[in-house]
ZAGUVO-591087 format. One record per residue (C-alpha): residue number from 1; x, y, z; residue in three letters. Coordinates in steps of 0.2 Angstrom, whole numbers, plus 5000, padded with zeros to 4 digits. Example, Ala and Ser with C-alpha at 12.3 -4.5 7.8 and 13.67 -1.06 7.14 Angstrom:
<atom><i>1</i><east>5062</east><north>4978</north><up>5039</up><aa>ala</aa></atom>
<atom><i>2</i><east>5068</east><north>4995</north><up>5036</up><aa>ser</aa></atom>
END
This chain:
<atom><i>1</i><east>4796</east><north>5098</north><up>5084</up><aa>unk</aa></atom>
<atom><i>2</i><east>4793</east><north>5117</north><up>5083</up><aa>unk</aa></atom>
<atom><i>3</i><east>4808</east><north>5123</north><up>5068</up><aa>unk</aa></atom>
<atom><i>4</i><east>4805</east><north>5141</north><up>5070</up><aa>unk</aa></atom>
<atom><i>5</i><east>4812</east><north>5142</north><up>5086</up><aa>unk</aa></atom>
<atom><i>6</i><east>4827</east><north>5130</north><up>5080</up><aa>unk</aa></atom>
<atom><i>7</i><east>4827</east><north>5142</north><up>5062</up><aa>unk</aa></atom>
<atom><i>8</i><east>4828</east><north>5156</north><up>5073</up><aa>unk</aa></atom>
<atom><i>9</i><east>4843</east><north>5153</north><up>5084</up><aa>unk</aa></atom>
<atom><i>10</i><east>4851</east><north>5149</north><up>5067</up><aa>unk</aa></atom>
<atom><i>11</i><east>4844</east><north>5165</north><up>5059</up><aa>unk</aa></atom>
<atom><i>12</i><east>4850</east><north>5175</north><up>5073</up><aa>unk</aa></atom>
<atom><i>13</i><east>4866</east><north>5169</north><up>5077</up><aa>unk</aa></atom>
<atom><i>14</i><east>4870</east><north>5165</north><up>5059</up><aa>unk</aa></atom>
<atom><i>15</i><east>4869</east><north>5183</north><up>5052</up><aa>unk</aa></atom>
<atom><i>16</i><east>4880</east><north>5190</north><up>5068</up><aa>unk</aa></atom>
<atom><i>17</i><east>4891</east><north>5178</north><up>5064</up><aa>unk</aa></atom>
<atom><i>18</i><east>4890</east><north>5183</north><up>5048</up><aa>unk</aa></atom>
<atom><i>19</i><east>4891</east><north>5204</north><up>5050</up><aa>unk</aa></atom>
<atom><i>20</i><east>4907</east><north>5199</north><up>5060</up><aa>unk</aa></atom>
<atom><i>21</i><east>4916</east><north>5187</north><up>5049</up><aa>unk</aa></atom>
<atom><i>22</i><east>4912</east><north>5204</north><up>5035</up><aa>unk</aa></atom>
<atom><i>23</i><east>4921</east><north>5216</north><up>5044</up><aa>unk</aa></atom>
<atom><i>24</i><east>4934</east><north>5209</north><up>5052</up><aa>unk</aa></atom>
<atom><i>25</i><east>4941</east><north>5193</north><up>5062</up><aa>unk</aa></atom>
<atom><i>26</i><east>4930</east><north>5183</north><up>5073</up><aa>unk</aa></atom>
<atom><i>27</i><east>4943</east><north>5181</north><up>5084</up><aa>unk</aa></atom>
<atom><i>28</i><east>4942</east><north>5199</north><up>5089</up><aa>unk</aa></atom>
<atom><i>29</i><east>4927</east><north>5195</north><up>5099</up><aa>unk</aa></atom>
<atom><i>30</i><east>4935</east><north>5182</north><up>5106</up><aa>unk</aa></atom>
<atom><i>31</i><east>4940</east><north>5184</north><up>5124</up><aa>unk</aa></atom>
<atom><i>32</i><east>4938</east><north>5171</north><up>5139</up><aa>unk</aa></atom>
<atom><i>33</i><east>4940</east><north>5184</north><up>5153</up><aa>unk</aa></atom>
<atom><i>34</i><east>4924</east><north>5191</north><up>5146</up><aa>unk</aa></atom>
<atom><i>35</i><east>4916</east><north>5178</north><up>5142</up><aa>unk</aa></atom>
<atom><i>36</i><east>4920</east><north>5170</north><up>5161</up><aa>unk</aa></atom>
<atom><i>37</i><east>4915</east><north>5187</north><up>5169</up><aa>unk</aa></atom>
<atom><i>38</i><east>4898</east><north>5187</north><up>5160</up><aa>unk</aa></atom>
<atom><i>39</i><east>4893</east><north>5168</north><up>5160</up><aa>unk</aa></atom>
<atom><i>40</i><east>4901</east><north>5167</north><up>5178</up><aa>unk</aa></atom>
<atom><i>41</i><east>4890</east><north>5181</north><up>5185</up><aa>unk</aa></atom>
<atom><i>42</i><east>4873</east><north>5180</north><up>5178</up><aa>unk</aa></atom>
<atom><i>43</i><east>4874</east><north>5161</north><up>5183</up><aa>unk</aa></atom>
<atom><i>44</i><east>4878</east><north>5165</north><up>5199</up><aa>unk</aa></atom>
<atom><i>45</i><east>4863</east><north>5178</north><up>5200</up><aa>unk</aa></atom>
<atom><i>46</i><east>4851</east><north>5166</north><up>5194</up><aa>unk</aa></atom>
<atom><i>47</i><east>4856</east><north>5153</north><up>5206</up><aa>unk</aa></atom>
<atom><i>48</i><east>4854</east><north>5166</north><up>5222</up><aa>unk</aa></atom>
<atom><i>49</i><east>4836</east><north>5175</north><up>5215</up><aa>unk</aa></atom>
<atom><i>50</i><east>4828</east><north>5155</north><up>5209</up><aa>unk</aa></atom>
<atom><i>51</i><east>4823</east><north>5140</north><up>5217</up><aa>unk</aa></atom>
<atom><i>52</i><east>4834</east><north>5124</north><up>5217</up><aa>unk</aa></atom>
<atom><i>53</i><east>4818</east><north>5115</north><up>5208</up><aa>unk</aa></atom>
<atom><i>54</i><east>4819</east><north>5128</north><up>5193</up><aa>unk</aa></atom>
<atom><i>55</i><east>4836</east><north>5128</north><up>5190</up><aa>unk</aa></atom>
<atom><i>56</i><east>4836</east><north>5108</north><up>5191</up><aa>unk</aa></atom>
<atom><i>57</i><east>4824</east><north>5109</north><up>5175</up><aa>unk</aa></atom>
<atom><i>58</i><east>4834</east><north>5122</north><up>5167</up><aa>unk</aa></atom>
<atom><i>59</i><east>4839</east><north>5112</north><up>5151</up><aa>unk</aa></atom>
<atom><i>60</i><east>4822</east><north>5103</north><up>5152</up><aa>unk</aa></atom>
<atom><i>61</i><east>4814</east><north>5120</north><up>5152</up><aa>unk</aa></atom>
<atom><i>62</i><east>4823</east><north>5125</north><up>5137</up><aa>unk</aa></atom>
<atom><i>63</i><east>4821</east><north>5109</north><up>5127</up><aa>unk</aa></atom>
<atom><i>64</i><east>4802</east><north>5113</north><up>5130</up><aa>unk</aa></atom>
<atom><i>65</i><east>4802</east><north>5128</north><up>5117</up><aa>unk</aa></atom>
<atom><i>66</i><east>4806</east><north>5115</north><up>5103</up><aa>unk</aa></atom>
<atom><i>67</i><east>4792</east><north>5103</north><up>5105</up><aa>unk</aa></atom>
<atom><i>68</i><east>4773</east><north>5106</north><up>5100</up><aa>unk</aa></atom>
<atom><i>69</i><east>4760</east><north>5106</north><up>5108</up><aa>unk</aa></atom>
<atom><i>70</i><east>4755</east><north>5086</north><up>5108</up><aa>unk</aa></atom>
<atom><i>71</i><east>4735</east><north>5089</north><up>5106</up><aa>unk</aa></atom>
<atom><i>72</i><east>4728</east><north>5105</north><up>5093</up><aa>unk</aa></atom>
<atom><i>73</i><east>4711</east><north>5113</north><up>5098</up><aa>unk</aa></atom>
<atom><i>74</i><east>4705</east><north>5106</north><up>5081</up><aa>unk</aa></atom>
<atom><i>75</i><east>4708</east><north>5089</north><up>5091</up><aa>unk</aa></atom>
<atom><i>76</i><east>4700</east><north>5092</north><up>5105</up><aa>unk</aa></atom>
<atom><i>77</i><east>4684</east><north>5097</north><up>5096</up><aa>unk</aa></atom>
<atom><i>78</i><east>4684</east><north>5082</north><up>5086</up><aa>unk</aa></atom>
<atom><i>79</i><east>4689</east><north>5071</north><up>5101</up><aa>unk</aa></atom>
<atom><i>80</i><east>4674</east><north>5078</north><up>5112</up><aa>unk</aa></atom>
<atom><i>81</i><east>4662</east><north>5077</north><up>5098</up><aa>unk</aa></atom>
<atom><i>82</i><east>4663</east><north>5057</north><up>5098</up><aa>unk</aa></atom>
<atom><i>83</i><east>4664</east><north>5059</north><up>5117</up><aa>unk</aa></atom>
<atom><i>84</i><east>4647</east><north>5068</north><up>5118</up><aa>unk</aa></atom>
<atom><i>85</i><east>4640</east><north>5059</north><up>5104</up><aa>unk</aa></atom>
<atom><i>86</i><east>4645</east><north>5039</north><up>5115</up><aa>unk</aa></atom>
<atom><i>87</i><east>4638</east><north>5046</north><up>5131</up><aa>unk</aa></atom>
<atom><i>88</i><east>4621</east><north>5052</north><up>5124</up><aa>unk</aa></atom>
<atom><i>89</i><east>4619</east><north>5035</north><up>5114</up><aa>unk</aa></atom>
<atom><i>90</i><east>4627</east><north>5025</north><up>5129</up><aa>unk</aa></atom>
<atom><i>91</i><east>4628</east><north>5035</north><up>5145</up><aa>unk</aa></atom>
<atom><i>92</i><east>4642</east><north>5041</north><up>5151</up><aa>unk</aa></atom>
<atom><i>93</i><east>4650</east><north>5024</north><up>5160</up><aa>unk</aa></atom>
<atom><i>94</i><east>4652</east><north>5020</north><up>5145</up><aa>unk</aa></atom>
<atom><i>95</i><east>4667</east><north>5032</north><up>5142</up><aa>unk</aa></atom>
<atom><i>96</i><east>4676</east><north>5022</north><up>5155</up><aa>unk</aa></atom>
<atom><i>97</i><east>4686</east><north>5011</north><up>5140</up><aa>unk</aa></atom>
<atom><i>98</i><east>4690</east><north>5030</north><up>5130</up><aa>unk</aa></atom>
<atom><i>99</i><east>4697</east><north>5037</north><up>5146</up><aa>unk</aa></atom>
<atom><i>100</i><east>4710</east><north>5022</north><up>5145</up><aa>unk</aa></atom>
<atom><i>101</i><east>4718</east><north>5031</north><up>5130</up><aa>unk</aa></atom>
<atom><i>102</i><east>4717</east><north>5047</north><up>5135</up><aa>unk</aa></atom>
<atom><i>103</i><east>4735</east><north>5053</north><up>5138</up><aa>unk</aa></atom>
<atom><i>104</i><east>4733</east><north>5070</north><up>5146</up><aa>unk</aa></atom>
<atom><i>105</i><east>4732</east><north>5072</north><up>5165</up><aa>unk</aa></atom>
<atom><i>106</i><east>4720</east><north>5085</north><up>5164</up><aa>unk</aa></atom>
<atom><i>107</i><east>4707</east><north>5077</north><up>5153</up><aa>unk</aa></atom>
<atom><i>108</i><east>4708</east><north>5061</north><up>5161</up><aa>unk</aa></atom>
<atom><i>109</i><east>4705</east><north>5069</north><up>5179</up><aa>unk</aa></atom>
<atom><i>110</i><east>4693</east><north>5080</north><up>5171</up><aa>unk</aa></atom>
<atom><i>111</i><east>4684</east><north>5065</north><up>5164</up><aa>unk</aa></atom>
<atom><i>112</i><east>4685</east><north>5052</north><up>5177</up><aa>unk</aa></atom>
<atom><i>113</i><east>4675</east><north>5068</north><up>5188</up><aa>unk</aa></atom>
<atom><i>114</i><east>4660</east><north>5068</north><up>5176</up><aa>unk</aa></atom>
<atom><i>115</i><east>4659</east><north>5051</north><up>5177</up><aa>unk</aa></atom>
<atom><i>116</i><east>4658</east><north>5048</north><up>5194</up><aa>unk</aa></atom>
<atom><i>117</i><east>4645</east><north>5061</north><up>5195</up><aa>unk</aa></atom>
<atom><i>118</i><east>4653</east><north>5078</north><up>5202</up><aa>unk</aa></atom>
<atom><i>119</i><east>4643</east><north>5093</north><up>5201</up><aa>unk</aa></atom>
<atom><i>120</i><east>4649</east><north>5105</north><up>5187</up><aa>unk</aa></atom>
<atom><i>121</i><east>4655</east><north>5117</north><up>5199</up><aa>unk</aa></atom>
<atom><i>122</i><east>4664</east><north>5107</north><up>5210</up><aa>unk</aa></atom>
<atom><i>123</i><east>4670</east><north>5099</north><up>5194</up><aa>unk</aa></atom>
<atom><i>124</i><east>4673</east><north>5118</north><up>5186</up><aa>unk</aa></atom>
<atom><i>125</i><east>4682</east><north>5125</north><up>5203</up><aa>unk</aa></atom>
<atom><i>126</i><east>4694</east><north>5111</north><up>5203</up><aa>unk</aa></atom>
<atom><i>127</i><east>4700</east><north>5110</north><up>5187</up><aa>unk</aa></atom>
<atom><i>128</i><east>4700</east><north>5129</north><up>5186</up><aa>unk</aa></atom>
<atom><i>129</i><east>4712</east><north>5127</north><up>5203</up><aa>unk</aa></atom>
<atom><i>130</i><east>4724</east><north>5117</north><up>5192</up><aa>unk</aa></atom>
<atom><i>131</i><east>4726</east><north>5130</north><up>5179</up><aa>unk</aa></atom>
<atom><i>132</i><east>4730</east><north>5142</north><up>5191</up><aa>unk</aa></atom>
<atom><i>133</i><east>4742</east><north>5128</north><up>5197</up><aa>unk</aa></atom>
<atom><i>134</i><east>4750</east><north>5126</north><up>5179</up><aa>unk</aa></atom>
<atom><i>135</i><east>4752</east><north>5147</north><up>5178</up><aa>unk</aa></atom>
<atom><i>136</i><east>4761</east><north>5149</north><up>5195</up><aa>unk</aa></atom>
<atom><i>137</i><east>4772</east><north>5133</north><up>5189</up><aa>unk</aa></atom>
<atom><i>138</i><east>4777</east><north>5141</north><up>5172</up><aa>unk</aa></atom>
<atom><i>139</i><east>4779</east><north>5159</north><up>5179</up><aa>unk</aa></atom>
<atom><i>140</i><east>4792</east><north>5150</north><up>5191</up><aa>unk</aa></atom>
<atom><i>141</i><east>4800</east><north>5142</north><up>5179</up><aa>unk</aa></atom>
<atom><i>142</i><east>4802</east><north>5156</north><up>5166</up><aa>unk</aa></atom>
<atom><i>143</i><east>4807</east><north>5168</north><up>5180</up><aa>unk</aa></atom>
<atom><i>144</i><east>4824</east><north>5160</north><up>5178</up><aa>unk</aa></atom>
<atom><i>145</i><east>4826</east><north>5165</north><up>5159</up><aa>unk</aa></atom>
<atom><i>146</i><east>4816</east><north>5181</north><up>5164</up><aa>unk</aa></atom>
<atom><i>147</i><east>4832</east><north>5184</north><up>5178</up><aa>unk</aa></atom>
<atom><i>148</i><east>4847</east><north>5182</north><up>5165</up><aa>unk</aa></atom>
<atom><i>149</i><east>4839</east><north>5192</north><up>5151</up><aa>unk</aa></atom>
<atom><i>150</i><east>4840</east><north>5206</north><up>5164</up><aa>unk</aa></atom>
<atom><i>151</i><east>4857</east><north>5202</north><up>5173</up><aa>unk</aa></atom>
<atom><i>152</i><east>4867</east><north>5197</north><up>5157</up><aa>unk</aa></atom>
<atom><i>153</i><east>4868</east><north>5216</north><up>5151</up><aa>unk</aa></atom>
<atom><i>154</i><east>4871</east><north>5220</north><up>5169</up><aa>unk</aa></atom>
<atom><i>155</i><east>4888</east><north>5209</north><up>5171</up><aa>unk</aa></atom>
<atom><i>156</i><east>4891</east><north>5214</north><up>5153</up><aa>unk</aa></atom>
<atom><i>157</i><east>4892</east><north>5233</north><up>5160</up><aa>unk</aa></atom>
<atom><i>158</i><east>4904</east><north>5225</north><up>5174</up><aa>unk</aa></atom>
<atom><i>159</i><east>4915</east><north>5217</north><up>5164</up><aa>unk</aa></atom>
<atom><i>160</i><east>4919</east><north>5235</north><up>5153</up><aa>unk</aa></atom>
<atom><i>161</i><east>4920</east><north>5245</north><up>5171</up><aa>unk</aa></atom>
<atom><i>162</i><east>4934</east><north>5232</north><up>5172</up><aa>unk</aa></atom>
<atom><i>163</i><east>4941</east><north>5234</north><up>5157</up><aa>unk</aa></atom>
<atom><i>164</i><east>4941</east><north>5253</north><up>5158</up><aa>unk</aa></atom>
<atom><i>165</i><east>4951</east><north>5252</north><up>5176</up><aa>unk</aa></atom>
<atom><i>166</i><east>4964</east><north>5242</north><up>5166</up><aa>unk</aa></atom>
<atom><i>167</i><east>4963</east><north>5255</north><up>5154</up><aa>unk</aa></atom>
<atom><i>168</i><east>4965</east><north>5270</north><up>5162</up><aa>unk</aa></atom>
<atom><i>169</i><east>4982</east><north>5261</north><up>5174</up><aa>unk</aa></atom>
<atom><i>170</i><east>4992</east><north>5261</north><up>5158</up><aa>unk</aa></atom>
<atom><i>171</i><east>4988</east><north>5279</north><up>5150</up><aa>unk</aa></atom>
<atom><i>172</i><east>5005</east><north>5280</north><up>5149</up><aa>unk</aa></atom>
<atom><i>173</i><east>5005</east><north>5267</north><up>5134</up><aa>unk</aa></atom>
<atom><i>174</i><east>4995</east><north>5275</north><up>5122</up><aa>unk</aa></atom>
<atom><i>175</i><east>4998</east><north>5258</north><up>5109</up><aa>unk</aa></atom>
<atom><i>176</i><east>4987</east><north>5248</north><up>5125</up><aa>unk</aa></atom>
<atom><i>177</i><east>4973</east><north>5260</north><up>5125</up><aa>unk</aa></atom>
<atom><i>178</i><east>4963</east><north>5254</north><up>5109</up><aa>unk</aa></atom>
<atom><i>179</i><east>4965</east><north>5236</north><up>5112</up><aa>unk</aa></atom>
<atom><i>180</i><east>4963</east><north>5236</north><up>5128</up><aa>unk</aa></atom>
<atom><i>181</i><east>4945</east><north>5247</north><up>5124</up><aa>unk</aa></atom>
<atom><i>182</i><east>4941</east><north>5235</north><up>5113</up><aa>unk</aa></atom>
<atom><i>183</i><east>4940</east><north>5221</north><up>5126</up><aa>unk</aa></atom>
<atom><i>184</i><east>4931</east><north>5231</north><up>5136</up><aa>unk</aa></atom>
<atom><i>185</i><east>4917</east><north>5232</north><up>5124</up><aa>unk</aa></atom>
<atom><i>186</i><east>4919</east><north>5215</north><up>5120</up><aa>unk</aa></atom>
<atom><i>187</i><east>4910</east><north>5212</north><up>5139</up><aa>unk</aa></atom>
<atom><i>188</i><east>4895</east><north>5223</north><up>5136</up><aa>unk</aa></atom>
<atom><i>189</i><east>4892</east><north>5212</north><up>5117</up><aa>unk</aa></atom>
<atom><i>190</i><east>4893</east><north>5198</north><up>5125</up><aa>unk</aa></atom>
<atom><i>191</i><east>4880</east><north>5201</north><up>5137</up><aa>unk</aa></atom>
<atom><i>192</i><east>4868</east><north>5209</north><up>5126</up><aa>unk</aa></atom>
<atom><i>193</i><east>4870</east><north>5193</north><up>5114</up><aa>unk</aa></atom>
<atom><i>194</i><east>4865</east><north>5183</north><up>5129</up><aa>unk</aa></atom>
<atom><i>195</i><east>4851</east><north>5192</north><up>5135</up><aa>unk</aa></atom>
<atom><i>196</i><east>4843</east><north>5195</north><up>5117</up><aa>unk</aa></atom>
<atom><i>197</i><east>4847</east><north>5180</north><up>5108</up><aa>unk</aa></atom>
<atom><i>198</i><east>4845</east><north>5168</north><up>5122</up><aa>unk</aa></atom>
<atom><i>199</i><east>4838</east><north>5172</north><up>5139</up><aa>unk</aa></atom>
<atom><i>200</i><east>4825</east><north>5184</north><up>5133</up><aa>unk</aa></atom>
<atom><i>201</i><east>4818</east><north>5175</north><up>5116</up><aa>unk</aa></atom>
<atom><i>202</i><east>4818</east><north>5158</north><up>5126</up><aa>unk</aa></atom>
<atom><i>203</i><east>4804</east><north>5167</north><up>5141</up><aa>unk</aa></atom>
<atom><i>204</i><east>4793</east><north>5175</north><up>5126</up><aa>unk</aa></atom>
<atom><i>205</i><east>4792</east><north>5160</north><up>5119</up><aa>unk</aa></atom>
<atom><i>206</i><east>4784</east><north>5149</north><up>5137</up><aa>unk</aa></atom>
<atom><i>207</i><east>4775</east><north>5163</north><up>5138</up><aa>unk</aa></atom>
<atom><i>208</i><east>4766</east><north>5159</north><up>5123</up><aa>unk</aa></atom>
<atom><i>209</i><east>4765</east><north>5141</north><up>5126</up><aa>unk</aa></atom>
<atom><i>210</i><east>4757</east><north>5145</north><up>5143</up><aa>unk</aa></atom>
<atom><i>211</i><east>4745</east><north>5157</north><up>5135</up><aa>unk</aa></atom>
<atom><i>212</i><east>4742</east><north>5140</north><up>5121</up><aa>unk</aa></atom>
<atom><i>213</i><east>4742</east><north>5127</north><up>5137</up><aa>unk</aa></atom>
<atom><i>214</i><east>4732</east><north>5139</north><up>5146</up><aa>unk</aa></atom>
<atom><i>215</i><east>4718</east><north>5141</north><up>5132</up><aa>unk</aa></atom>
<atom><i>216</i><east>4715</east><north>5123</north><up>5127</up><aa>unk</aa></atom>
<atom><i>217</i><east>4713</east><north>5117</north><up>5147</up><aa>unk</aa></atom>
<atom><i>218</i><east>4697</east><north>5132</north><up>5147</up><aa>unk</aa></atom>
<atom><i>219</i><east>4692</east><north>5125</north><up>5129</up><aa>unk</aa></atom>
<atom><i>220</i><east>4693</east><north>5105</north><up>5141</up><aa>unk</aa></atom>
<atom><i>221</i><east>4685</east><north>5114</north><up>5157</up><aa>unk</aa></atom>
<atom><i>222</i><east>4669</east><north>5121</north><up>5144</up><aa>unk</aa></atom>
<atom><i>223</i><east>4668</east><north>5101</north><up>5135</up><aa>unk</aa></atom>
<atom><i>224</i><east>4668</east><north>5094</north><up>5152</up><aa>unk</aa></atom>
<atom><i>225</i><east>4654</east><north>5104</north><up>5157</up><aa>unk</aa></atom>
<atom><i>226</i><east>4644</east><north>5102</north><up>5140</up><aa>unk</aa></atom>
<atom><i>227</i><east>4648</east><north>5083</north><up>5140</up><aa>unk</aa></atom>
<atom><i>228</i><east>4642</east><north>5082</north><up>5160</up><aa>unk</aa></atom>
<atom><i>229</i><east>4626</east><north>5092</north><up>5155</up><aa>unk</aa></atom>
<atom><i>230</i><east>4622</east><north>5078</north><up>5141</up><aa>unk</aa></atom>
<atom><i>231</i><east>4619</east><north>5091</north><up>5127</up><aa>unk</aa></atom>
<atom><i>232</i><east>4618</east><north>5089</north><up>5110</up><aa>unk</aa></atom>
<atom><i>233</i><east>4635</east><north>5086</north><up>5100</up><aa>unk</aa></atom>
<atom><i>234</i><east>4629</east><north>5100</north><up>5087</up><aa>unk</aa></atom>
<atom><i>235</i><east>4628</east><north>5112</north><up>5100</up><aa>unk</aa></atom>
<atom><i>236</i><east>4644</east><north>5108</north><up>5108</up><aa>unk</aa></atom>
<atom><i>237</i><east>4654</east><north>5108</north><up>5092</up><aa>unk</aa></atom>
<atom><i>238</i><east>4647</east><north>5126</north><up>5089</up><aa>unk</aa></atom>
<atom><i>239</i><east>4652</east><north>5133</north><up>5105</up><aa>unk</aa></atom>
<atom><i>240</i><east>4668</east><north>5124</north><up>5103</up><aa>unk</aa></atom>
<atom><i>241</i><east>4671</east><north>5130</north><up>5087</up><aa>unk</aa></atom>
<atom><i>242</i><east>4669</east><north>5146</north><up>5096</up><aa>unk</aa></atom>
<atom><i>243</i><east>4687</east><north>5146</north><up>5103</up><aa>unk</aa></atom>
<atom><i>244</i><east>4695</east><north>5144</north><up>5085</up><aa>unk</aa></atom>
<atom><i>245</i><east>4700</east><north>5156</north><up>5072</up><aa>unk</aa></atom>
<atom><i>246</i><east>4688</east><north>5158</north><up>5055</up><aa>unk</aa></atom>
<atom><i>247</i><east>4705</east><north>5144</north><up>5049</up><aa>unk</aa></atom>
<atom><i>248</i><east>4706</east><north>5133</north><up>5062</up><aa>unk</aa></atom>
<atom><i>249</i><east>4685</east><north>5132</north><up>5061</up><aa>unk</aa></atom>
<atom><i>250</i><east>4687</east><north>5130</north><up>5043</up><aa>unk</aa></atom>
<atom><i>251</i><east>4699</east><north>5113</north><up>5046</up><aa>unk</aa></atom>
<atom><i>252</i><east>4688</east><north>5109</north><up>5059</up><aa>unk</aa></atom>
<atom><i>253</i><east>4673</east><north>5106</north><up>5046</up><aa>unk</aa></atom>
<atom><i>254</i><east>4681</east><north>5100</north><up>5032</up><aa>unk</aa></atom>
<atom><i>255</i><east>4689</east><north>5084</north><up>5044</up><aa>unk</aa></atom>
<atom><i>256</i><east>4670</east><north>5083</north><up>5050</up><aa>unk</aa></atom>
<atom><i>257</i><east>4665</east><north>5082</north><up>5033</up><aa>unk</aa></atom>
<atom><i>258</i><east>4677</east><north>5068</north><up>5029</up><aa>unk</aa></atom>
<atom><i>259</i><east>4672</east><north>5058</north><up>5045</up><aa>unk</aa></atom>
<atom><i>260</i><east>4652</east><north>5060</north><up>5037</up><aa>unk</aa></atom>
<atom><i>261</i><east>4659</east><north>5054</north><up>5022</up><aa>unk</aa></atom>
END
């Protein structure tokens, strides 16, 4: 489970909270004709600008952001190392029975093509096609998030233009003029607080964990095509290795090291 991103809804809505609760009454930003005007309207604006498909995997979209990513590069080094290494003592049937636990959809496919004997660049194009497949799918499905973060500050705006009419009817009753302003502000907060602390943090963040996905499926289309070409396990660990940071690289040899031991 990724905690930053929990520790960070905390973070940020703990210290509004807290600025609140410091200065005043947390009731004063309370107010359920706001919240209904801005909840009410930028739901019904993603609804009309999204697919029916996106917004069914709303909640499951948004789960997404807490989980890590179930295979590290470090792991895929190691685990096409052994893969190499079996099918240059073996041949590459004999992969057949490591494919069985492979859990990734990608990998699997990706395998099953060498083994059957694919040319690298049909086996390249395809799997290249299914990345391209996995960014429109993500772009989709962030769109949504991408929508409220922009439309949330928008009904917020609405909501005060409300307020303000109300306002501006009862001039007459100078008492109603500063409460009445303060729930029109109260709009425009809540609509900032939705875009910036949910709507917008949520679509940086499967952004990144396209650009991660996205990165590790070129590290499998570049093992694919090493493991197909029967090279030597030394040279595909250096080129794999390639794709990590001078950290990462480090970890990756000191668990080779262990394995030697």
């Amino acid at each position: 489970m990724d905690i930053f991103s929990i520790l960070g809804f905390i973070i940020g809505i703990g210290f509004i909270l807290l600025s609140i609760l410091t200065s005043g009454s947390l009731l004063t930003f309370i107010d359920i004709p706001s919240i209904l005007i801005v909840l009410g309207g930028t739901a019904g604006a993603i609804s009309v600008s999204s697919k029916g498909k996106n917004l069914k995997k709303f909640f499951k979209i948004v789960n997404l952001i807490y989980k890590e990513s179930k295979v590290s590069e470090i792991q895929l080094v190691e685990s096409f190392t052994e893969y190499v290494t079996k099918a240059r003592r073996e041949g590459l049937l004999s992969l057949e029975d490591s494919i069985q636990a492979i859990e990734d959809s990608f990998i699997k496919d990706g395998m099953m093509m060498v083994i059957d004997g694919m040319e690298p660049e049909v086996i390249k194009r395809t799997l290249t096609l299914k990345v391209k497949g996995i960014l429109e799918r993500h772009k989709n499905n962030r769109g949504v998030f991408d929508t409220g973060a922009a439309l949330a500050p928008a009904f917020g705006m609405i909501g005060t233009l409300i307020g303000l009419v109300n306002m501006l009817k009862n001039l007459s009753d100078p008492s109603s003029i500063g409460p009445q302003m303060s729930v029109a502000l109260i709009t425009t907060f809540y609509g900032s607080l939705l875009a910036n602390v949910f709507f917008m943090p949520i679509s940086k963040k499967l952004k990144a964990k396209t650009s991660e996905e996205v990165f590790q499926k070129e590290m499998v289309i570049e093992a694919l095509l090493i493991l197909q070409a029967g090279e030597n396990p030394t040279v595909m660990r250096k080129k794999l290795l390639a794709y990590l940071d001078e950290k990462e690289r480090s970890q990756a040899e000191a668990v080779n090291n262990q394995d030697e031991n």
